[in-house]
N, CA and C atoms as a LAMMPS dump frame, in Angstrom:
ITEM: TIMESTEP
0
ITEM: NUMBER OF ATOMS
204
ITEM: BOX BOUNDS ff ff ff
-5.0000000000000000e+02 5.0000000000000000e+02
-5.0000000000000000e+02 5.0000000000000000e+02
-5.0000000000000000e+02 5.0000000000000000e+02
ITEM: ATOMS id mol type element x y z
1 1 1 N -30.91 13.533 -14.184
2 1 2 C -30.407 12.181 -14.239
3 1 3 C -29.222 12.082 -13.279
4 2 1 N -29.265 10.86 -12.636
5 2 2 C -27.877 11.005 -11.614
6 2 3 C -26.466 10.05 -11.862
7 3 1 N -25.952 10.872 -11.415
8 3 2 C -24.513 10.354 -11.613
9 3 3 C -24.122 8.697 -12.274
10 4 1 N -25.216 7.818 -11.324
11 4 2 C -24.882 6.757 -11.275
12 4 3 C -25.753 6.541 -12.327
13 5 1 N -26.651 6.617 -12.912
14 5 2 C -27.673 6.31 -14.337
15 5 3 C -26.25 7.129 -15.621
16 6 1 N -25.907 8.278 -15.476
17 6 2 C -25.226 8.568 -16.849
18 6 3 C -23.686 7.587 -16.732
19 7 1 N -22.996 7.11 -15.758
20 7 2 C -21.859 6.27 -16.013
21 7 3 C -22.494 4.918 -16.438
22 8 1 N -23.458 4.377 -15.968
23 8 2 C -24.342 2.969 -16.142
24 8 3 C -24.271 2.802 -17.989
25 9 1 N -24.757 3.792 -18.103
26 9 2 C -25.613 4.361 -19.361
27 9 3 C -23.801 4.394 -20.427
28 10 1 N -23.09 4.77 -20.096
29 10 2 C -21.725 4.801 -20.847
30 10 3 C -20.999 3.568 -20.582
31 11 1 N -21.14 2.865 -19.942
32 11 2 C -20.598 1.628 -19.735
33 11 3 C -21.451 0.615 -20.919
34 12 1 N -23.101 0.919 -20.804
35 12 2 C -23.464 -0.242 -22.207
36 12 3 C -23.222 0.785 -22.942
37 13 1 N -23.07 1.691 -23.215
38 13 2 C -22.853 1.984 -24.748
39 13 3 C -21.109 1.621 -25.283
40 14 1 N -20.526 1.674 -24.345
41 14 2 C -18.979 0.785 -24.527
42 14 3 C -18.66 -0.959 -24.219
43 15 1 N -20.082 -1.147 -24.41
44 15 2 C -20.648 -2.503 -23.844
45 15 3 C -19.47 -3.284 -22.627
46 16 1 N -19.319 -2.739 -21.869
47 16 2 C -18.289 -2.943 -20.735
48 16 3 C -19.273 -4.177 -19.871
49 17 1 N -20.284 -4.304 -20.208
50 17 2 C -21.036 -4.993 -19.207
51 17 3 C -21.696 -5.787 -20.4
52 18 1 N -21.061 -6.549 -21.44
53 18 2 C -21.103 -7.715 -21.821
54 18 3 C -21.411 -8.828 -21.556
55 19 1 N -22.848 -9.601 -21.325
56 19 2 C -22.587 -10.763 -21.004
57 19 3 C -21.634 -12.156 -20.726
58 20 1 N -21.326 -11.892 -22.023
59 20 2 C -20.746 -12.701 -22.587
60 20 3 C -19.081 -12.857 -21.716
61 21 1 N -18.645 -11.403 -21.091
62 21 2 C -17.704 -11.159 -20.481
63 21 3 C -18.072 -10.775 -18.839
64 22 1 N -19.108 -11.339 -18.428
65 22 2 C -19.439 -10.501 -17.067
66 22 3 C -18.953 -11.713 -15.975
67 23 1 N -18.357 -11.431 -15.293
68 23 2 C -17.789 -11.668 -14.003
69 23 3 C -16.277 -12.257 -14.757
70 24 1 N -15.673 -11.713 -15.693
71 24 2 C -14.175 -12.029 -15.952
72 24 3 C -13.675 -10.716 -15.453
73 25 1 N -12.362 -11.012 -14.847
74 25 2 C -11.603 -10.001 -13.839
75 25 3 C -9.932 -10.262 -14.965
76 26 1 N -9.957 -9.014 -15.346
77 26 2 C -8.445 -9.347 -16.038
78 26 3 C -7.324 -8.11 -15.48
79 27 1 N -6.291 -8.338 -15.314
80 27 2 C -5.699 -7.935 -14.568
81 27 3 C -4.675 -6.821 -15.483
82 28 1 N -4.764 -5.564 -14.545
83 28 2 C -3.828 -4.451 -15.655
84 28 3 C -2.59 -5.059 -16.136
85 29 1 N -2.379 -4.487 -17.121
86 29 2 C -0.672 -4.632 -18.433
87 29 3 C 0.214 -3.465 -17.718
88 30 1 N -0.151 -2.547 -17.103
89 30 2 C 0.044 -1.022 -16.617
90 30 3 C 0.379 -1.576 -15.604
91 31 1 N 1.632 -1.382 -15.288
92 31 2 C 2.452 -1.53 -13.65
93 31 3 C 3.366 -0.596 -13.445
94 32 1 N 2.7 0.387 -12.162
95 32 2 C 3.329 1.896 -11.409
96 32 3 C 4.783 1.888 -11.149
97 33 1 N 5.728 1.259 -11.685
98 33 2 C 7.163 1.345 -11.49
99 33 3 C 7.848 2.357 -11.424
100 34 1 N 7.315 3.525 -11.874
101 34 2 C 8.097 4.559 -11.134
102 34 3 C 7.568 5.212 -9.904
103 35 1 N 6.582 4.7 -9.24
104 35 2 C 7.016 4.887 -7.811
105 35 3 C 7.105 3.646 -6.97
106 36 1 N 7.358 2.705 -7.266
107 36 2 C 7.877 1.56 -6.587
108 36 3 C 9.081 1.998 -6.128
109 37 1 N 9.818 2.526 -6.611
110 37 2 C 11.482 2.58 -5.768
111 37 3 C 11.127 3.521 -4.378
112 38 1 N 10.18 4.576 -4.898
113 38 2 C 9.804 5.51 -3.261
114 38 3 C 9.27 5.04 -2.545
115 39 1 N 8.402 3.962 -2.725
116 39 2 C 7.985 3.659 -1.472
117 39 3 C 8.728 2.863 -0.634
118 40 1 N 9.666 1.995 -1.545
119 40 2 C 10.727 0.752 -0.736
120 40 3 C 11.617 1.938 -0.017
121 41 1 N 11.881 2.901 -1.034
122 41 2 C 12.956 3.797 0.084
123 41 3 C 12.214 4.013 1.31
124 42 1 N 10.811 4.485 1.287
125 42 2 C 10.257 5.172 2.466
126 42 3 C 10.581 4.451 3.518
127 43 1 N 10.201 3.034 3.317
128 43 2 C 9.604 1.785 4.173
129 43 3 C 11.218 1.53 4.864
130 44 1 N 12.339 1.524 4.11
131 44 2 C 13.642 1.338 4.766
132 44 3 C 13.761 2.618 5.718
133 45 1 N 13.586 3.965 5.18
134 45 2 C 14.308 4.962 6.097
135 45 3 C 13.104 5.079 7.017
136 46 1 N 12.227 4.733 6.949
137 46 2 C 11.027 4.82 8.183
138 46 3 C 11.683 3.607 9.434
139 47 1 N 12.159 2.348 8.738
140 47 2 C 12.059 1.428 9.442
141 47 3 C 13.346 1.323 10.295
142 48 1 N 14.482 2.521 9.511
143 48 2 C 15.876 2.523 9.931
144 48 3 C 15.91 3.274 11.384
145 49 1 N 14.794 4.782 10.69
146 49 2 C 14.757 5.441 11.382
147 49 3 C 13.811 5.218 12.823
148 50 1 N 13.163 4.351 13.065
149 50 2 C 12.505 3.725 14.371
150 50 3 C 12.928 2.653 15.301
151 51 1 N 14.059 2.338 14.149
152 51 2 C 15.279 1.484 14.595
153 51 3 C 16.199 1.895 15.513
154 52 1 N 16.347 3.11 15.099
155 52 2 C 17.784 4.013 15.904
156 52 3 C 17.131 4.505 17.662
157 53 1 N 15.59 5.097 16.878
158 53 2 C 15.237 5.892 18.136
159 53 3 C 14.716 4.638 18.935
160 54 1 N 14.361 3.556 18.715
161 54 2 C 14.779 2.661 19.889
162 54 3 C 15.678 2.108 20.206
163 55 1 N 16.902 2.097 19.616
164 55 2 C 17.966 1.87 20.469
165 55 3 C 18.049 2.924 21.259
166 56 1 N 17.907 4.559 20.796
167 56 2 C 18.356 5.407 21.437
168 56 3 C 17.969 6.172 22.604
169 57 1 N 16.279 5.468 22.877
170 57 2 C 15.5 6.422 23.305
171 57 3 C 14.965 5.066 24.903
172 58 1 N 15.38 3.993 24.179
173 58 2 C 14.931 2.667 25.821
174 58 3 C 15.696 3.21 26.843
175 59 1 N 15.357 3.188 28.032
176 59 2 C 15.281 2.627 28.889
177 59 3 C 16.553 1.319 29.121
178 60 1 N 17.849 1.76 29.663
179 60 2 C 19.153 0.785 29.671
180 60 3 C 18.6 0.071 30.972
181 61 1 N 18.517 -0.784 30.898
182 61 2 C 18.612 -1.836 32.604
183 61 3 C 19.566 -1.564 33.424
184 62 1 N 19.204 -1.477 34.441
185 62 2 C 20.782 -1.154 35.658
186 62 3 C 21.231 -2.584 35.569
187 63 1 N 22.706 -2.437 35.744
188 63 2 C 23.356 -3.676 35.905
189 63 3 C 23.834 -4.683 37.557
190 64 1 N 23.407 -5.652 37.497
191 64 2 C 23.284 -6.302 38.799
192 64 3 C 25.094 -6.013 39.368
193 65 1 N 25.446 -5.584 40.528
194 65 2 C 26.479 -5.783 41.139
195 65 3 C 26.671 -7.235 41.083
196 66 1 N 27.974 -7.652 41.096
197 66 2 C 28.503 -9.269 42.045
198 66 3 C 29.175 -9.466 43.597
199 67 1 N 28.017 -8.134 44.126
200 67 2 C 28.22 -8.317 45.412
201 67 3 C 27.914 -8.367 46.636
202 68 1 N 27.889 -9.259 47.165
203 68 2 C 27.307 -11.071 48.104
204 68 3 C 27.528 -10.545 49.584
């Protein structure tokens, strides 16, 4: 029997596939808050850090003389 027949097969026996409930989408109670703070950190020191190395790493323009 394959994979996809024995999960099928446990889904009606937990009647997950309810008529009565089929195409309702309800949305998790469960929200990942402890890694929400790592990723905002990541996203700042990634964004700090690509920040610096282009200031640090361009290419300065030569500056025009004022003289005529």
């Amino acid at each position: 029997m394959s994979l996809i027949n024995r999960m099928l097969q446990d889904l009606d026996r937990r009647q997950a596939l309810d008529p009565a409930n089929a195409g309702v989408v309800r949305a998790s109670t469960a929200r990942p808050a402890r890694r929400e703070w790592f990723w905002r950190v990541l996203v700042v020191m990634l964004t700090a850090a690509l920040a610096w190395m282009g200031l640090r790493h361009l290419p300065k323009r030569p500056r025009l003389s004022a003289v005529g």
